[in-house]
Structures are given as C-alpha cells and as structure tokens.
N, C-alpha and C positions, 0 to 999 in steps of 0.2 A: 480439491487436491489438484495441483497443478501438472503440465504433460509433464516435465521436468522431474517432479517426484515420482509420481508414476514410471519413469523410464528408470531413474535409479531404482525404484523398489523393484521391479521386474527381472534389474540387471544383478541386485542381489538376492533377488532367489533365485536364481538361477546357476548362480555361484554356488548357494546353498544343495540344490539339487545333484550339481556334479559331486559334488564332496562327498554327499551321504551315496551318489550310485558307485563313487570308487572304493569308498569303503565296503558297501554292499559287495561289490563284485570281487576284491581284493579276499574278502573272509571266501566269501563261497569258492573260489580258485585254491586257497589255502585248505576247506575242508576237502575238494576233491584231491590235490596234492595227496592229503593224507591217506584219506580212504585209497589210493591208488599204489601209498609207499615209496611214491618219490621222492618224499620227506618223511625221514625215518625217524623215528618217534618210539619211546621206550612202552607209552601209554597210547596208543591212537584215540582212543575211545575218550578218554580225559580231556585227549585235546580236541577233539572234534565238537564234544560239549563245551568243549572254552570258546571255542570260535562260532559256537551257533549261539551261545548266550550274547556272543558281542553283537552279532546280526540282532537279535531280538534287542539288544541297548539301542544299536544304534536306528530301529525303526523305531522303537520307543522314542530316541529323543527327535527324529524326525518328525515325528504325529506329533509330540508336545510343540515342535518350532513352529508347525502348521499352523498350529490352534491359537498360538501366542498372538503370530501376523496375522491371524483372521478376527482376534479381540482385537487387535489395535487398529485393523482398518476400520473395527466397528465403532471403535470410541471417536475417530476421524470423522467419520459420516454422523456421529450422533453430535459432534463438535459446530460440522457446518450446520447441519441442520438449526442447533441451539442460534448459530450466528446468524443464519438467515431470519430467525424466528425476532432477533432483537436486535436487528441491523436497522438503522434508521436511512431515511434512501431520500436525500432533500435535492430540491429541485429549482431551481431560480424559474419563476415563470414569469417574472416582468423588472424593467429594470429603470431607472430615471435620475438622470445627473443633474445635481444642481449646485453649480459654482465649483465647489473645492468637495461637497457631497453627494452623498449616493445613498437613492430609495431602490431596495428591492423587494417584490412578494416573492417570499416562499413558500413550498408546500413541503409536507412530510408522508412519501408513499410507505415507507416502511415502517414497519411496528415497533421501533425502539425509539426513544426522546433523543433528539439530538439537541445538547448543551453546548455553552459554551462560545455561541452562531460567532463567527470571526470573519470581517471581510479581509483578506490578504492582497497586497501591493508588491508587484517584484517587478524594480526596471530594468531593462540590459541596452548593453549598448558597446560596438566590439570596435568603435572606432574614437573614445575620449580614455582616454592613458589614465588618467586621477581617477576614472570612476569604478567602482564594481558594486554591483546593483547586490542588495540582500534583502531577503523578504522580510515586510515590516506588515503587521495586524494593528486593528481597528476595531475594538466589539460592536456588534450589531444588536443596536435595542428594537425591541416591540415597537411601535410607533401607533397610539390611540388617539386619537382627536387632533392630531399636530403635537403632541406630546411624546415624549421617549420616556418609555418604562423601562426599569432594571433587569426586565424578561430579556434574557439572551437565550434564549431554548423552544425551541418547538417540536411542540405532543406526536406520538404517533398518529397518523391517519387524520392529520387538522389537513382544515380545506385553508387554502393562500392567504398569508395575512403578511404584511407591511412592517417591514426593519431598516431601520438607516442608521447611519452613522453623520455626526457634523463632523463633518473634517476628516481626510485619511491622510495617512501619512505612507512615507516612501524611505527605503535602509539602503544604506552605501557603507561601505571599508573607510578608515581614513586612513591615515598613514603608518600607524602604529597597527593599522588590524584590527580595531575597535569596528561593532556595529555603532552608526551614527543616525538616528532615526528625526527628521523633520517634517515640516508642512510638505505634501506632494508639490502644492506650487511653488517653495522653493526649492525643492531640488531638479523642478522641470527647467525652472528660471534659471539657475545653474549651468543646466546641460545646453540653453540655446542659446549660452554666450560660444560657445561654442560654432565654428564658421560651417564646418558643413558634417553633420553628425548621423545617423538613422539610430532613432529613439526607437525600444519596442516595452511596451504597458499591458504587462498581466494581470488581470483580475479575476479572484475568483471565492469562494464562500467557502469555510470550511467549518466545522462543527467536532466538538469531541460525543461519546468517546470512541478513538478505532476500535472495530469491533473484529476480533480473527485478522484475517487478513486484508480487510475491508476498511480504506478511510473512508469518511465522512466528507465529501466535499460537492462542488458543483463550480462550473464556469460561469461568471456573470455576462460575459462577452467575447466574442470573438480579440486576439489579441490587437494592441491598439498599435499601430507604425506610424509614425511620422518623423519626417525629417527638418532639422534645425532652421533649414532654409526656407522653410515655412515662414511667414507672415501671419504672427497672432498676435488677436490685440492683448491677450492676457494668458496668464500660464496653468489655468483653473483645470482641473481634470473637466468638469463639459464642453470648455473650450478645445481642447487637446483631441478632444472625442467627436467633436462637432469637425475638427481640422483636419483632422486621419487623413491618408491616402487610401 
C-alpha cells in the first residue's frame, strides 16, 4: 500500500470518527436535555429510550464500519502478499551489441514466470521538429547453440540464460499521428542528417504479466546520449553505443 493511500485511508477515518462522536455527543446532550426538562416532552421516558436506542445504532454501525476497514485492509495485505508470492523480479545481468543486435543474459529472482521477454526501444530528441520518438518492442528469444527458440519466457528462480533479438527497431509520429516503426539504423540515419541535434536511446526489457501494482521490467543500460555532430562510420546501435558521450 502506498504512503498516498494510507494518508487518504487515515484522513477518512477520521472524518468517520468525528461523525459517529457528534452524533454520539449530540444524542447524549439530547438525553440530559430531557432528563433535566429543558425540552419538554409529553413522554420523557419514550423518548429517552428513543435517543439511547440511537446511541446503541449508532455504536452498532460504528463497530460494523471498524470491522469492514479491518477485513479490507486484510484482504490488501493478503493481496500483496499473493503478489509478492508470484511476482517475477528479472534482472538483465549482461549485455552485448552486435551491429543493429542485442544479446542479453537474464535471471529470474522472483517466483512467478515472466512471459512474453520484450526488448523496448524509445528515442527522444527535443531539438528535430518532424521527430517524436514512440516506444517500438522486439521479442526476445532464448538463444541455444547460436540458435533462437520461440522461448520468450523465463521460469521462476532459473539461473542467467542468453536472449537476443536480430534486429530492433525504433517508433516515431508521422504527420497524421500514426506510429511508424523501422530498422533503428534507419531512423538514427534519419536523425543525423540532421546539423546539430542531441540524440538520447532507451533500452530496457520488459516482460508480462503486471502483477498488482508491479511491472515487469529491468534497464539494459544506462541511457545512450549522443550528438549528430558526431562522426560515425555507421548508424548500427553498437556503433551509436561504442560513440556515446
């Protein structure tokens, strides 16, 4: 549960609290009234019992509201718990660019499979007008002998095993608003016709399924910077990676 929540739940019970003690206080001032005949009453005793049954209503529905917020923070806690229990927790622990690809081992600390392995690509860049960078995905296969399997998932509690992707791509707006998803070298090649631009390359691994309030994901790298003014002999993400500032 987050502080956020917690300050709202806190700040309505506590709302809840003054309501049920004005009520509480409001009947009791009402029964002394009576018993005193400051409020004159054909029946005291009728009404004295009307106003001490409300008291007992309203502790009644006070104990029920208690017991309610006290099941539901329990079902909360037994919520995270379940989440933490099948939360998969992936970890990029090595990483290796080759040309326009990318090899990474991953490990899985957490007890739930994480499917679906996706390397994600997002460029920015706040100084080329035509461009607006959108995140463009890659599936990440298994990688056995120099081979790619159709395995995009890795088991709870597996020790680091080797995923890559041939080729990643890169997502830009075009004019109409459309995502437009290409080769990453061409849309690097693109941006360094460009005269003098600062390029910034996000990578990072993401996996289904979110679990509670928890994504699945992991950094492959610190983020990549370079500028158009660079001199590369080619536009390959190793290249790009090798050129960084």
């Amino acid at each position: 549960m987050s502080i956020s929540q917690e300050s709202s739940d806190t700040t309505e019970q506590n709302k809840v609290r003054r309501i049920f003690a004005f009520l509480l206080v409001s009947q009791l001032i009402g029964i002394i009234l009576v018993g005193l005949g400051i409020i004159p009453v054909t029946q005291p005793a009728s009404i004295s019992n009307a106003i001490l049954g409300a008291i007992l209503a309203t502790i009644s529905a006070y104990i029920l509201y208690r017991q309610t917020k006290i099941q539901e923070r329990q079902l909360k806690i037994e919520k995270l718990m379940l989440d933490y229990e099948t939360k998969p927790i992936v970890e990029v622990v090595d990483k290796t660019f080759d040309s326009n690809s990318i090899t990474v081992s991953l490990t899985n600390y957490g007890n739930g499979a994480a499917v679906d392995l996706q390397l994600n690509c997002f460029i920015t860049t706040s100084d080329v007008s035509w461009f607006e960078g959108v995140n463009s995905t890659t599936p990440l296969k298994r990688e056995q002998n120099g081979d790619l399997l159709e395995d995009t998932s890795i088991r709870p509690q597996e020790e680091p095993d080797t995923y890559s992707t041939k080729g990643i791509t890169a997502g830009r707006k075009d004019t109409q608003d459309n995502r437009v998803h290409s080769s990453f070298e061409t849309i690097i090649e693109n941006l360094f016709e460009e005269d003098d631009a600062e390029l910034n390359v996000r990578l990072w691994v993401t996996a289904n399924p979110e679990v509670g309030d928890y994504s699945v994901e992991d950094e492959i790298c610190d983020e990549i910077n370079i500028s158009t003014t660079t001199q590369v002999p080619q536009y390959d993400l190793q290249t790009i990676y090798a050129y960084q500032k």
